[in-house]
C-alpha atoms as one frame of an Amber mdcrd trajectory, in Angstrom:
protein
   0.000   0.000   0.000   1.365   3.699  -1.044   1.854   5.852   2.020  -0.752
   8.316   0.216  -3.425   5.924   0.233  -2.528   4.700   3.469  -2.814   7.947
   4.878  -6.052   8.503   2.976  -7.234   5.306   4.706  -6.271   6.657   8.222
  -7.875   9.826   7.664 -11.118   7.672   6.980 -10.905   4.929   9.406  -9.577
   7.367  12.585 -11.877  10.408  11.747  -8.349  12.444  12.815  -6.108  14.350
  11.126  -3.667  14.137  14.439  -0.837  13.237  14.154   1.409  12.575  17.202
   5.245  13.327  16.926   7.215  10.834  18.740   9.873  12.903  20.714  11.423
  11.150  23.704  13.428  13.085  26.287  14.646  11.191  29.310  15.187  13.555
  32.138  11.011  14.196  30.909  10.305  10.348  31.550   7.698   9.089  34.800
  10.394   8.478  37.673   9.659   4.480  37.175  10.969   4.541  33.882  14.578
   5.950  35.355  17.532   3.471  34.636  15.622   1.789  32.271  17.957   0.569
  28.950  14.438   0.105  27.050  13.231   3.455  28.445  12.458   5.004  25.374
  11.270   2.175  23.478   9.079   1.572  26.773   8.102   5.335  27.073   6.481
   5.631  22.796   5.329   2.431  22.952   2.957   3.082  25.902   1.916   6.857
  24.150   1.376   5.087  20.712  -1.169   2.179  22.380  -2.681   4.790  24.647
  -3.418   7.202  21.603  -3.445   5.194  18.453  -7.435   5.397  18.381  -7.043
   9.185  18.130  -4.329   9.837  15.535  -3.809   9.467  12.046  -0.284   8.945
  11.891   2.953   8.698  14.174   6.165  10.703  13.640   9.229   9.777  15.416
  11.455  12.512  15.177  15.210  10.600  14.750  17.319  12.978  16.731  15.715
  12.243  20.358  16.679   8.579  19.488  19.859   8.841  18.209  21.322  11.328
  20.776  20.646   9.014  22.993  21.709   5.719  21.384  18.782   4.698  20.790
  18.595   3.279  17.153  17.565  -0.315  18.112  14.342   1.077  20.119  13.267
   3.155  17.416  13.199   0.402  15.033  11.776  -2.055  17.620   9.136   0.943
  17.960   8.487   1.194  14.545   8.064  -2.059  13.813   5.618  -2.533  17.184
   3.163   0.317  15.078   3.169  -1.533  11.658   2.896  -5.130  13.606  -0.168
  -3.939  16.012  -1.756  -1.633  13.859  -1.109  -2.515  10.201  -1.834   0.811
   8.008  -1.341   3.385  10.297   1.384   5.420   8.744   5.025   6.422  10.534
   6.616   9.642   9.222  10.282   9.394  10.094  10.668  13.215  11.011  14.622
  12.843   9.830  14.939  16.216   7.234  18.102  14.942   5.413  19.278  16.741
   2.863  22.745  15.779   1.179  24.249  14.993  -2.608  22.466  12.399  -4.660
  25.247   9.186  -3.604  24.897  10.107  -0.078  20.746  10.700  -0.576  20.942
   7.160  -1.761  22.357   5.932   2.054  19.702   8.307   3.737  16.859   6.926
   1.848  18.252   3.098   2.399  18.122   4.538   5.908  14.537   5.489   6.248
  12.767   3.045   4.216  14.958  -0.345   4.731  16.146  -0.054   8.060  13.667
   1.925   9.787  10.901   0.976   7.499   9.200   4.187   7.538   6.288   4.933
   5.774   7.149   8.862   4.873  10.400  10.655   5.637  11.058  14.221   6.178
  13.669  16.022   3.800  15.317  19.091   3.035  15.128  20.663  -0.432  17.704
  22.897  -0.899  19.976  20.673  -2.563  17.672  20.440  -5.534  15.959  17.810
  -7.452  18.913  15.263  -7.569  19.322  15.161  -3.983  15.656  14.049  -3.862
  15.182  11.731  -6.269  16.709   8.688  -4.876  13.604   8.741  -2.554  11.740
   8.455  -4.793  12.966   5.125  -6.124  11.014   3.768  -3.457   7.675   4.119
  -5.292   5.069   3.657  -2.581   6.945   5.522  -0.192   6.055   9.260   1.226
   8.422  12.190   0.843   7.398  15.187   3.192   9.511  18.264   1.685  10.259
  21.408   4.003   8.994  24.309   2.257   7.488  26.620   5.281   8.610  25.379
   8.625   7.449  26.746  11.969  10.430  28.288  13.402  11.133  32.053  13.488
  14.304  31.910  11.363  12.883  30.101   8.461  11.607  33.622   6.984  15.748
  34.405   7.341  15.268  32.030   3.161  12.132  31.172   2.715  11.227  34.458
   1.815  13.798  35.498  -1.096  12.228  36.282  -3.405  12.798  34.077  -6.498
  10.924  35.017 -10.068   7.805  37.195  -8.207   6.985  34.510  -5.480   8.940
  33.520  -2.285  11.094  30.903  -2.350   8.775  28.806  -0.035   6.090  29.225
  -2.782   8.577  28.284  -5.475   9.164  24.983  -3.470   5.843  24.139  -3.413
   5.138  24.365  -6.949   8.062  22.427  -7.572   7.212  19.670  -5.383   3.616
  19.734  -6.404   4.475  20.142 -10.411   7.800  18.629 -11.810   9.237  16.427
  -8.571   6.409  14.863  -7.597   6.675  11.697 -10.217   5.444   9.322  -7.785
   2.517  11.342  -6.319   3.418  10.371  -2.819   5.300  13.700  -1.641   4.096
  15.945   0.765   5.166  19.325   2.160   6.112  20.729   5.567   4.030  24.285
   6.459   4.222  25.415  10.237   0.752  26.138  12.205   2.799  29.060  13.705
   2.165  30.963   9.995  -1.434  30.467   8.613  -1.136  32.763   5.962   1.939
  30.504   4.426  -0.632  27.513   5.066  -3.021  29.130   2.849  -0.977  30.283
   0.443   0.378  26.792   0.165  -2.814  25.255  -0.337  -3.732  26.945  -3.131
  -0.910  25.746  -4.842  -0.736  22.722  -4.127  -4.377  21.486  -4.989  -4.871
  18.437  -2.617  -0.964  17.190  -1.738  -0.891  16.835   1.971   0.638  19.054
   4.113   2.287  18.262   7.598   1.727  20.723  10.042   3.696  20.735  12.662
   3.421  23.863  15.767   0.299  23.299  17.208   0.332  22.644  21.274   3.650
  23.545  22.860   4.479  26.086  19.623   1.553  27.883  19.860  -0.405  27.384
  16.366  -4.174  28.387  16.378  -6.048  25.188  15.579  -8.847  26.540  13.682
  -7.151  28.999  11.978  -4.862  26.350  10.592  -7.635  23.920   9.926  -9.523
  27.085   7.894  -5.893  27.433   6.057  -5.052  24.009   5.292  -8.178  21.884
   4.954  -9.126  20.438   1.441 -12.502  20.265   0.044 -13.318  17.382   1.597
 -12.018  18.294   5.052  -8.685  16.310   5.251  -5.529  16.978   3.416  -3.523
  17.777   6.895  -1.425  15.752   9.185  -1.918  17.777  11.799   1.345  17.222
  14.571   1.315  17.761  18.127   3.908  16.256  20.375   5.090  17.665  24.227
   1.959  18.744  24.762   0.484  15.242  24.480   3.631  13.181  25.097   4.329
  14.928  28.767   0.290  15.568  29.929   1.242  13.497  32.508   4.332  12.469
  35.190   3.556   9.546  37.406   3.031   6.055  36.128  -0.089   7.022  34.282
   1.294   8.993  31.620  -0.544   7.654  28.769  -3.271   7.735  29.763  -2.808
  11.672  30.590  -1.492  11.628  27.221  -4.551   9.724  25.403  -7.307  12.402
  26.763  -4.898  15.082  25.812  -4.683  13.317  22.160  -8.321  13.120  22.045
  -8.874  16.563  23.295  -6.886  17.712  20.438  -8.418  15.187  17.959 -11.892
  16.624  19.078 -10.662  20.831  18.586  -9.280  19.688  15.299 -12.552  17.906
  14.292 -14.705  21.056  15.092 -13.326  23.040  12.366 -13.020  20.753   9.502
């Protein structure tokens, strides 16, 4: 199954367009989980079965494992999603960006190791440093074109040919890159007027959203932004907010009404 129509299935089948990003930090953990050498494996695994019935898709971002040695737990975590609930999609939130040989490694990476569904890159390489994604036909390829920090208007506003370069991205991705029609883009909640912008020229590609919760985006003015016709077309992220709702021993379930809480607001506006 393509990671598109997997996601259009999830969309269906979950009523959500939540998406919870999968960002582990230790010295955040319940105090039981202290010492642990399967902490963080432990830790996601708990908020993904606690929330699953209230998200459309998980996103581990690759850093919080990695700093921490943590590769083996994040496939074991990975592969604990696809194995209990088949179809759900996994965004690997990695943003690589590199020269076409070294894309090649990155991409092997993602999609054969980790076994992601969707991966996060940076574009400003150009074409050739994306397509070796794309030789993994089926697979989703979120590209960062708006993103949610402050210091992303330092580039993504130059202006190139009468639009800004974010823009330019977009129509890129959504025109001439996007051979396999399974790529995506990255717009931050924290701008709505980008999201908008975006969406109109993008048609229907979906856009991950992340800056909603700790970042401060306004869920229904994002939803107003970004929705399609038909009320989906967003993968919608939250992650501290829901991952750290709680402290003691019943974290996840602190974390599943906060995931359905924010499920729910999204759902009002759509």
């Amino acid at each position: 199954m393509s990671f598109i129509t997997a996601l259009e299935d999830a969309w269906k089948n979950t009523q959500s367009l939540l998406c919870i990003g999968l960002d582990p930090e230790p010295s955040r953990f319940p105090p039981h989980l202290a010492g642990r050498d399967d902490a963080i494996f432990t830790f996601c695994r708990d908020i993904v079965d606690a929330t699953m019935p209230y998200a459309c898709s998980f996103k581990p971002q690759i850093a919080y494992f990695s700093a921490h040695r943590a590769e083996d737990q994040l496939e074991a975590l990975i592969d604990h999603i696809h194995s209990c609930y088949p179809g759900l999609p996994v965004v690997l939130d990695a943003k690589r960006g590199d020269i076409g040989s070294t894309a090649e490694q990155y991409a092997r990476e993602a999609f054969e190791r980790y076994q992601a569904d969707a991966v996060t890159i940076n574009p400003y390489l150009g074409f050739d440093s994306i397509k070796p994604y794309l030789t993994y036909q089926d697979k989703g390829v979120i590209i960062l074109c708006r993103t949610s920090n402050q210091g992303g208007s330092d580039l993504q506003f130059l202006n190139i040919s009468g639009r800004p370069l974010y823009q330019h991205v977009a129509v890129l991705a959504a025109e001439e890159w996007n051979i396999t029609g399974q790529l995506g883009l990255v717009v931050g909640a924290t701008f709505t007027n980008e999201i908008y912008a975006v969406r109109r020229l993008v048609s229907t590609m979906p856009l991950l959203i992340p800056g909603i919760g700790a970042q401060g985006g306004d869920i229904k003015a994002t939803v107003n932004a970004g929705r399609t016709a038909n009320g989906t077309g967003m993968i919608i992220n939250s992650s501290r907010s829901i991952l750290y709702a709680g402290s003691g021993e019943d974290f996840a379930c602190f974390a599943a009404s906060a995931a359905r809480d924010t499920r729910d607001a999204i759902n009002t506006y759509r």
